[in-house]
TORKOL-4160 file (C-alpha; in steps of 0.2 Angstrom, whole numbers, padded with zeros to 4 digits, m for minus):
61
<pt num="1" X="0143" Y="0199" Z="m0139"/>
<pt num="2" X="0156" Y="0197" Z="m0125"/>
<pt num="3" X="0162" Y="0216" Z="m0126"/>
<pt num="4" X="0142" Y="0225" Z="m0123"/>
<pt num="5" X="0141" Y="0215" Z="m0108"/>
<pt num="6" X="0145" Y="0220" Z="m0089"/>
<pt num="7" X="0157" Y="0209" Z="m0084"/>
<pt num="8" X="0161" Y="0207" Z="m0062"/>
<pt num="9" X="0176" Y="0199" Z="m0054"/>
<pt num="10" X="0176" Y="0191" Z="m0038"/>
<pt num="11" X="0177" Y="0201" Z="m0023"/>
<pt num="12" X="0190" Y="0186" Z="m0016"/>
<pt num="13" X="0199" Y="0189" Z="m0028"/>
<pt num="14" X="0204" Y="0208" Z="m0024"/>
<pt num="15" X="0193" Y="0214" Z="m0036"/>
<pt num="16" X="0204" Y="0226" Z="m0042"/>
<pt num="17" X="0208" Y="0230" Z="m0062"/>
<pt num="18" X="0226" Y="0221" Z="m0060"/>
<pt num="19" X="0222" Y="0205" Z="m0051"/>
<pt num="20" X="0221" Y="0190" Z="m0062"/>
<pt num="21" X="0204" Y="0177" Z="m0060"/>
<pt num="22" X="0191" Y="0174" Z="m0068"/>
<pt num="23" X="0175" Y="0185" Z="m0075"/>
<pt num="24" X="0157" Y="0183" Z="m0076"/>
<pt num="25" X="0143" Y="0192" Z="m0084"/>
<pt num="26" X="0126" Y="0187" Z="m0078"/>
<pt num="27" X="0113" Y="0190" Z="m0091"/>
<pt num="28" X="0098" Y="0178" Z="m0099"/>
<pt num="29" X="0113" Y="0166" Z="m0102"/>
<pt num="30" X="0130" Y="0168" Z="m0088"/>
<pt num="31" X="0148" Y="0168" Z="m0097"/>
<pt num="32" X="0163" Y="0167" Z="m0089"/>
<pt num="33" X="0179" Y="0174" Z="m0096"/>
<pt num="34" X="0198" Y="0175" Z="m0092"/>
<pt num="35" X="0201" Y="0191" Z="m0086"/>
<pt num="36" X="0219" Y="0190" Z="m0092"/>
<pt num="37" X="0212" Y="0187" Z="m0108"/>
<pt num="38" X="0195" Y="0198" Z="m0109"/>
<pt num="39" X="0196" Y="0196" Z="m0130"/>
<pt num="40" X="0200" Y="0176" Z="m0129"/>
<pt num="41" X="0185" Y="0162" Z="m0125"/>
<pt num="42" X="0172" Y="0162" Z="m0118"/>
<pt num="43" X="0161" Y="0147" Z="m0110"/>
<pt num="44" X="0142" Y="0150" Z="m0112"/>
<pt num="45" X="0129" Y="0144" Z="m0097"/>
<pt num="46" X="0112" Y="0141" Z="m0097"/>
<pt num="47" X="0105" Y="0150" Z="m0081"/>
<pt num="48" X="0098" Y="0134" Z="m0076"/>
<pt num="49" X="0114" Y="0125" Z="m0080"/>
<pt num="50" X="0125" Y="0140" Z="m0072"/>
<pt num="51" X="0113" Y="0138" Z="m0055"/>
<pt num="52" X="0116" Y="0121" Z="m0054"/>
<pt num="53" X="0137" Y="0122" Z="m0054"/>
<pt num="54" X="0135" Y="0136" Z="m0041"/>
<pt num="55" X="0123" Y="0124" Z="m0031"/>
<pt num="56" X="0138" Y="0108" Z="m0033"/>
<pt num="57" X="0152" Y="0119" Z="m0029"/>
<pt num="58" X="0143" Y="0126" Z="m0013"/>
<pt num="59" X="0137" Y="0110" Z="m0006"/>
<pt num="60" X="0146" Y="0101" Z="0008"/>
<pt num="61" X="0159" Y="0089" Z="0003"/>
């Protein structure tokens, strides 16, 4: 499942094949993957659930 997907790294990040961050495929469900470790784990988001973390992190603290 992990490897058909498209998978996009953060532009803050650099964005470039040898930085090291986090990945995240945004499909029916979102999943977010090491990008040091592209064949390890994998945390699985509802879209709804994946909207409402984006929505927490954004908000004013």
């Amino acid at each position: 499942m992990a490897q058909e997907r498209t998978w996009r790294k953060s532009t803050y990040s650099g964005g470039s094949g040898d930085s090291e961050c986090v990945e995240v495929s945004l499909a029916q469900d979102v999943c977010v993957r090491d990008s040091k470790n592209a064949g390890g784990a994998v945390l699985t988001f509802s879209a709804g659930a994946w909207q409402a973390l984006v929505g927490q992190v954004k908000a004013p603290s």
